[in-house]
C-alpha positions as CSV (number, residue, x, y, z in Angstrom):
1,X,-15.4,-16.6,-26.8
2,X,-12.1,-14.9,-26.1
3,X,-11.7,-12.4,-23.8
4,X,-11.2,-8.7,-24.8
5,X,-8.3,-6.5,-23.4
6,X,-7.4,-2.8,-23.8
7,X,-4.0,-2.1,-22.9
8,X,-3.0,1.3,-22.4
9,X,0.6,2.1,-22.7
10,X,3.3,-0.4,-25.0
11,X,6.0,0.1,-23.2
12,X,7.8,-3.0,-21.4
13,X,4.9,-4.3,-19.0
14,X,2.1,-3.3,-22.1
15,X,4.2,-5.7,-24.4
16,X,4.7,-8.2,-21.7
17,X,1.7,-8.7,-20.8
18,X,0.2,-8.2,-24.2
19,X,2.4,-10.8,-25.0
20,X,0.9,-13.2,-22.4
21,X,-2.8,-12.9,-22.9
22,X,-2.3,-13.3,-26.4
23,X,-0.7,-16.5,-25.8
24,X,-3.6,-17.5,-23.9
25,X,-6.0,-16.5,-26.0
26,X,-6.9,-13.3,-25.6
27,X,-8.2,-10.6,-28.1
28,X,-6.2,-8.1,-27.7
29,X,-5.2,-4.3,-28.5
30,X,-2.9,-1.6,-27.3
31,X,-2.8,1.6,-27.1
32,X,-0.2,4.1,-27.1
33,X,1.1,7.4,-27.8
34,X,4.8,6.5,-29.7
35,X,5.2,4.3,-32.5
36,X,6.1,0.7,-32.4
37,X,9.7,1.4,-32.0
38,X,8.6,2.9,-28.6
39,X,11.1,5.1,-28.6
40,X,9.3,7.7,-26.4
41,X,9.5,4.6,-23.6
42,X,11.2,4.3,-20.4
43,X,12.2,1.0,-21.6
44,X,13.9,2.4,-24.8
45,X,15.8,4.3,-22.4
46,X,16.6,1.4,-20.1
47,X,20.0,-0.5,-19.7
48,X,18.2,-3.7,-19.1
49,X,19.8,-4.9,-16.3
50,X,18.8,-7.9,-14.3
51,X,20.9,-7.2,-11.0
52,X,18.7,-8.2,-8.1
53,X,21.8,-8.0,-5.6
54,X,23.3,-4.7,-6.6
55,X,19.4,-3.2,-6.4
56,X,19.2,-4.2,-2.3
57,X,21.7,-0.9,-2.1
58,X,18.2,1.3,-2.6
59,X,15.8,-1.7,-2.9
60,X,13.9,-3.7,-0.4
61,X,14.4,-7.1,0.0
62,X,10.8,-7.8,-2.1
63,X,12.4,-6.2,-5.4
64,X,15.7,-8.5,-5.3
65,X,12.7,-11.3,-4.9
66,X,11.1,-10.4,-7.8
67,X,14.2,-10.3,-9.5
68,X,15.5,-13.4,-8.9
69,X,12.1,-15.1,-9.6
70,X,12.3,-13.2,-13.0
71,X,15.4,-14.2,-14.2
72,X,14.2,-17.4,-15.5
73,X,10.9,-16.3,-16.5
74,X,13.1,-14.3,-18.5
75,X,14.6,-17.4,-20.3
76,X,11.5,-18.8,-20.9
77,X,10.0,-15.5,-22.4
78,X,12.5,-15.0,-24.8
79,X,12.6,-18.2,-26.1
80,X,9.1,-18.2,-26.8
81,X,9.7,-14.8,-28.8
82,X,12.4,-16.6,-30.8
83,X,15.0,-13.6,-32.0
84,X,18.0,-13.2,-31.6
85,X,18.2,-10.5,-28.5
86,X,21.6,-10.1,-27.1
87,X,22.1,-11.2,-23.7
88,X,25.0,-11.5,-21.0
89,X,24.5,-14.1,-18.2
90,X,28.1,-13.6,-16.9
91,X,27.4,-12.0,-13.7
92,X,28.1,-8.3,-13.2
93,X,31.1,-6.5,-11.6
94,X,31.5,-3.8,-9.1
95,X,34.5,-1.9,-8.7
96,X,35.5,1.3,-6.4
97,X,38.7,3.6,-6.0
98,X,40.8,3.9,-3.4
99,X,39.2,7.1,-2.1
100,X,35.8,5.6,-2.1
101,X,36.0,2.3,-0.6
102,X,33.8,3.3,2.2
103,X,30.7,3.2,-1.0
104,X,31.8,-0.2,-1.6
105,X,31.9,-1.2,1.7
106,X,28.8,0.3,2.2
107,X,27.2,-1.5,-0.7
108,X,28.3,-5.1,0.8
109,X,27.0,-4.0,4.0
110,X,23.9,-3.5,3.0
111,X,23.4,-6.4,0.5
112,X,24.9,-8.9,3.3
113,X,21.8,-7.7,5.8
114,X,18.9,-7.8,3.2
115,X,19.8,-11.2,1.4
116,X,19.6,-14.4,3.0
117,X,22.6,-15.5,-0.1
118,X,25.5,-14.5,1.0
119,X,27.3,-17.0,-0.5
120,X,26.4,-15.4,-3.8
121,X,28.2,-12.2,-2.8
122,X,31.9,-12.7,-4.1
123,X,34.1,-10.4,-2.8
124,X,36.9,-9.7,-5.4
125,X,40.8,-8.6,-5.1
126,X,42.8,-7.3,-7.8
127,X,43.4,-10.6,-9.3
128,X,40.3,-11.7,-9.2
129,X,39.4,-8.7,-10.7
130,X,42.2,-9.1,-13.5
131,X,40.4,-12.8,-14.0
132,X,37.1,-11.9,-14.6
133,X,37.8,-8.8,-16.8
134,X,41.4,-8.4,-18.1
135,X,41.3,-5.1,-19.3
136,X,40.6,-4.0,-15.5
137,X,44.0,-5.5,-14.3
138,X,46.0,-3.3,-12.1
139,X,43.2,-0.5,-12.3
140,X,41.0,-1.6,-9.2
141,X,42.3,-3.6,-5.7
142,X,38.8,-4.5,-4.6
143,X,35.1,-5.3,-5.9
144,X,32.3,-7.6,-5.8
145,X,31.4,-9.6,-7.9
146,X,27.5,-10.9,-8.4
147,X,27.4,-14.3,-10.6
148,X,23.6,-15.1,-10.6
149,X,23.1,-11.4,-12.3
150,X,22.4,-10.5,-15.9
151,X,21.6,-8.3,-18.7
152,X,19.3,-7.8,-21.6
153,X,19.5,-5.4,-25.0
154,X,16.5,-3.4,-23.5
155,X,16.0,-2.1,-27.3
156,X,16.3,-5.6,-28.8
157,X,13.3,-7.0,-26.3
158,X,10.9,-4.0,-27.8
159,X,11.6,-5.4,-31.1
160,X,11.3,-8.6,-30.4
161,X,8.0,-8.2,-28.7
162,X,6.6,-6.0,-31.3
163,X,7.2,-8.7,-34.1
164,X,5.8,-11.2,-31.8
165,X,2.8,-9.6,-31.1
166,X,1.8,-9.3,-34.6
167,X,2.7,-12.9,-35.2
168,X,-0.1,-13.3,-32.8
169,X,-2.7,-11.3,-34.0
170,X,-2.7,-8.0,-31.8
171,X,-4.5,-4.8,-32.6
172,X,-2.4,-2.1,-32.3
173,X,-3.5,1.9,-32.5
174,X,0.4,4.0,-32.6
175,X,0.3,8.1,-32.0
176,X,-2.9,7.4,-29.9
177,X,-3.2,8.9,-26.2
178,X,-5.0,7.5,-23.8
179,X,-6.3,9.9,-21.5
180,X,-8.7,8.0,-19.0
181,X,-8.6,4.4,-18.1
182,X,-11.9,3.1,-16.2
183,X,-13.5,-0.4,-15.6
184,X,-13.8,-1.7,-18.7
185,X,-13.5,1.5,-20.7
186,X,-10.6,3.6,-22.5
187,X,-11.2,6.8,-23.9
188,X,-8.7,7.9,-26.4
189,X,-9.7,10.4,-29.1
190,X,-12.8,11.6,-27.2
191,X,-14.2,7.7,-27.8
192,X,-14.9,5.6,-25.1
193,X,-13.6,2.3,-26.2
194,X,-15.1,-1.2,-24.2
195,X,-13.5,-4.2,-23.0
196,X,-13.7,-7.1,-20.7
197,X,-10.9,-5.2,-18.9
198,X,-9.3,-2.2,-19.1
199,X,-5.2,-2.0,-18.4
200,X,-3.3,0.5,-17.4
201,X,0.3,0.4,-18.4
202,X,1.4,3.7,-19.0
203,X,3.8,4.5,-16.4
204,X,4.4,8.4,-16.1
205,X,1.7,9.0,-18.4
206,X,-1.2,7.8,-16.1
207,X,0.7,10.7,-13.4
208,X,-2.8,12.2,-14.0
209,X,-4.9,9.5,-12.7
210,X,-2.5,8.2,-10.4
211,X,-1.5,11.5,-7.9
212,X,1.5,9.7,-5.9
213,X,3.0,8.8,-8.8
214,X,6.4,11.1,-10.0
215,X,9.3,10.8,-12.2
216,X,12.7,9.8,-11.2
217,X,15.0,11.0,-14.0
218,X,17.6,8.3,-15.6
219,X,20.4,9.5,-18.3
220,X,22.4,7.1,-20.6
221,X,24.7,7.5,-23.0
222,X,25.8,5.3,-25.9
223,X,29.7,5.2,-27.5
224,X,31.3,3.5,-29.9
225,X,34.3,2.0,-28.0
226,X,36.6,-0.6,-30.1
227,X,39.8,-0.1,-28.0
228,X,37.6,-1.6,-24.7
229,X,36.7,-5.1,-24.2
230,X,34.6,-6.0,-21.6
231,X,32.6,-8.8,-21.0
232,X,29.8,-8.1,-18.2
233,X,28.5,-5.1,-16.7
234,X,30.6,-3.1,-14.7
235,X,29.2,-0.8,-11.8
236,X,31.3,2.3,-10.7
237,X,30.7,3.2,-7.0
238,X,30.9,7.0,-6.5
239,X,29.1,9.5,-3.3
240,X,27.5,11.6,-6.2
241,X,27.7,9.9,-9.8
242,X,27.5,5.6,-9.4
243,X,27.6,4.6,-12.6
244,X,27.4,1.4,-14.3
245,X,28.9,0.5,-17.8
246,X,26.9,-2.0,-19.7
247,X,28.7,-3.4,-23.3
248,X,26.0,-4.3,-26.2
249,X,26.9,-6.1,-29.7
250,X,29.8,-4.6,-32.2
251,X,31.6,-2.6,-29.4
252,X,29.2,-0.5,-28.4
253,X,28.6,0.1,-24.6
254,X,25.9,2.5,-22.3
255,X,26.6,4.2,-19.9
256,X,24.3,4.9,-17.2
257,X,23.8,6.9,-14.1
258,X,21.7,4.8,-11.9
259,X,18.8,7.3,-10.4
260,X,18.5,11.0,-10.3
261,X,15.1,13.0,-8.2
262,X,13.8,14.8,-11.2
263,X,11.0,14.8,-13.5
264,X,13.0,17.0,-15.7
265,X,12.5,15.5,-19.2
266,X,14.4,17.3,-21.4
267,X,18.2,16.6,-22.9
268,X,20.9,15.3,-21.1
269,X,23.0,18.4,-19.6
270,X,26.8,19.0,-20.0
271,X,27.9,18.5,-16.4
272,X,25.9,15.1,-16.2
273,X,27.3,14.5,-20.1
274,X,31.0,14.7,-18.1
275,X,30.1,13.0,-15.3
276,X,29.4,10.1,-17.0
277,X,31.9,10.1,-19.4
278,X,34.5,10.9,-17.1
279,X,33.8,8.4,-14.7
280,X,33.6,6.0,-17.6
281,X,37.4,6.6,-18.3
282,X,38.6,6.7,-15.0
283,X,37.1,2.0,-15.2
284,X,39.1,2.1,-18.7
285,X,41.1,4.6,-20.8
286,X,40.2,3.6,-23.8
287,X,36.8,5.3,-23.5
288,X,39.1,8.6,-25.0
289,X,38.7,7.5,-28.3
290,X,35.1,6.5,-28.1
291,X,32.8,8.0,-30.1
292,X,29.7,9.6,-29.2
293,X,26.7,8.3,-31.0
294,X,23.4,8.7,-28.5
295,X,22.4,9.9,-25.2
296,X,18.9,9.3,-23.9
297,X,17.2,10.3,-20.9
298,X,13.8,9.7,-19.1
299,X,11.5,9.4,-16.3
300,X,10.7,6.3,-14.6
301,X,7.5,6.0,-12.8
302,X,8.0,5.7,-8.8
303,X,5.5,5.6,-6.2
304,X,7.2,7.3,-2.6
305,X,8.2,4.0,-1.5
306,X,9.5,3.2,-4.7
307,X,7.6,0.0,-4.9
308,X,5.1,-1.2,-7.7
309,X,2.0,-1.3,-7.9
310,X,-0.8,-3.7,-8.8
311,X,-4.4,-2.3,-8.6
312,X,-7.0,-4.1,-9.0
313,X,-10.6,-3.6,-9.5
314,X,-14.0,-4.8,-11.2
315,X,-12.7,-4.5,-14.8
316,X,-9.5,-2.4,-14.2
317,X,-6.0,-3.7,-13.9
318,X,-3.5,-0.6,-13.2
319,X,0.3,-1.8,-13.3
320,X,2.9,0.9,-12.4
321,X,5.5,2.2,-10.2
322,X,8.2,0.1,-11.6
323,X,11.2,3.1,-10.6
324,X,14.5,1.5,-12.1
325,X,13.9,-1.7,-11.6
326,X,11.6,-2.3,-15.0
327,X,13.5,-5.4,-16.6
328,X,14.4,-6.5,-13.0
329,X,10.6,-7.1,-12.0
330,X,8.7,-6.6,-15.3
331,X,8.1,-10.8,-15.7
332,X,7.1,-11.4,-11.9
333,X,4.6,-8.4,-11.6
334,X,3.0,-9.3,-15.6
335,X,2.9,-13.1,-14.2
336,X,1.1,-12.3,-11.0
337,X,-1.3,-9.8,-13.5
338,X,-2.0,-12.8,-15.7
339,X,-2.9,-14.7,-12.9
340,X,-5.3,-12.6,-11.5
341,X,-6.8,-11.7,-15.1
342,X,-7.2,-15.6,-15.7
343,X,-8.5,-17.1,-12.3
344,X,-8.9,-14.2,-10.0
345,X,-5.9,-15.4,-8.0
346,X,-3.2,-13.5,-5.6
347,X,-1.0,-15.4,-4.1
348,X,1.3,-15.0,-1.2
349,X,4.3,-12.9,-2.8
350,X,1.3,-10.7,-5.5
351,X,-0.3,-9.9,-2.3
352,X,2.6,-7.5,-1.1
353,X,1.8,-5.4,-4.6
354,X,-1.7,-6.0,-5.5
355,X,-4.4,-3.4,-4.0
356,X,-7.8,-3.4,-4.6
357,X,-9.5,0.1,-6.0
């Protein structure tokens, strides 16, 4: 008889590991309070970047781990979904000016003490630079550049899952809260709903339940740029506003400010709105004539360390805490989830995540 899951929460680690228990042979059904688009997601608001080198600035050695393991768990997830999701595995770029070399500097610094790979740290002159993007020639003397990094149409993988997920049979209840998740038991509605196990995977929605857990507020915006071309992702270094400019299909590119300490969820303000933009053209002048078509902004989930979270009980799986690091980790922590939901087991590198309630 297959085991029976009740997921609370569809965003990124709710489809992923949906995803996987399905394939195993699982009964499955999620819950959530968006539609299937998932619009209302931290993952719809994601860049999708897979940079477990450029995260050591902030991170801890543990999340470039994770990282690196989930880059190819990544390959092998999306070809087991089978669409089309637009992907760059060309490395990513970073890039300072003059006046704040000292970031950059910084930045090496601190990725050189926390990775054991240096030889996977490239630093980059102005040719260099002009080599791996052309359009940057002349514009910046010195960068790094990151080869083993990547990045994923964060919007694409939603949809991908989602039609994967009813390939395989899942149960899925849209515009439906959960408000408590126990052993065994969700209770959405005011009716207790029962399980083999009951997951938590709402991220700042489970701030209730989970009193350590805040938001840290991320803002992206989406233009239309035709008159850029670049061909990776492309981090600004800055003291106040690091941003990083990330190009999806038909010449359309986000534009990200990395982390901001604010569970403020409403619309993206004017002053960030120009930060962004401005910093944007100050990489490449022909972000002028971009045009405008989205900006999006949400709260990732963080724990004060800013490290996930695994807890783990007698019929209760809680996963959360992911901060900015969601399609950076997402496959390592659902694997090491799967693995305790199939055989009980934690292994050496889960351990440093997993806690028992």
């Amino acid at each position: 008889m297959s085991k029976r899951a009740g997921i609370a929460g569809a965003g990124l680690a709710g489809r992923l590991l949906a995803f996987e228990l399905l394939e195993r042979g699982w009964d499955v059904t999620l819950f959530d309070s968006d539609t299937e688009e998932g619009a209302r997601s931290t993952t719809y608001a994601s860049a999708g970047m897979l940079s477990p080198y450029c995260e050591l600035e902030k991170a801890e050695t543990e999340i470039s781990f994770f990282g690196l393991q989930s880059i190819p768990l990544w390959k092998n997830i999306l070809e087991r979904l089978d669409s089309d999701v637009y992907q760059l595995h060309r490395g990513s770029l970073v890039v300072a000016h003059p006046q704040d070399a000292l970031e950059l500097d910084s930045l090496r610094k601190k990725i050189e003490e926390r990775t054991p790979d240096k030889d996977l740290i490239e630093v980059a002159d102005a040719a260099r630079i002009g080599e791996l993007e052309p359009e940057l020639a002349g514009r910046f003397h010195r960068g790094l550049f990151f080869s083993a990094e990547a990045n994923l149409d964060n919007r694409g993988v939603l949809d991908a899952l989602r039609a994967r997920l009813h390939e395989k049979g899942v149960t899925w209840h849209t515009n439906t809260p959960v408000s408590t998740v126990a052993p065994r038991t969700l209770t959405t509605d005011g009716d207790t709903l029962r399980f083999d196990w009951a997951i938590d995977c709402r991220g700042i929605g489970a701030r209730d339940e989970l009193e350590n857990l805040r938001g840290v507020r991320g803002e992206l915006v989406y233009v239309h740029a035709p008159e850029v071309e670049l061909s990776r992702p492309v981090r600004l270094m800055h003291p106040r506003y690091p941003i990083y400019i990330v190009p999806r299909r038909d010449d359309m590119y986000l534009i990200g400010a990395t982390a901001i300490e604010s569970d403020d969820m409403g619309a993206i303000t004017v002053r960030s709105a120009l930060e962004l933009l401005t910093a944007a053209y100050t990489v490449h002048t022909g972000f002028a004539e971009a045009r405008l078509v989205e900006t999006v902004t949400h709260c990732r989930p963080a724990f004060p360390d800013n490290r996930p979270r695994i807890y783990h009980g007698d019929g209760i799986l809680r996963v959360n805490g992911l901060y900015r690091h969601g399609f950076l980790i997402a496959p390592s922590l659902i694997q090491f989830a799967v693995e305790f939901l199939e055989r009980g087991a934690i292994n050496e590198h889960a351990a440093s995540v997993m806690e028992e309630i």
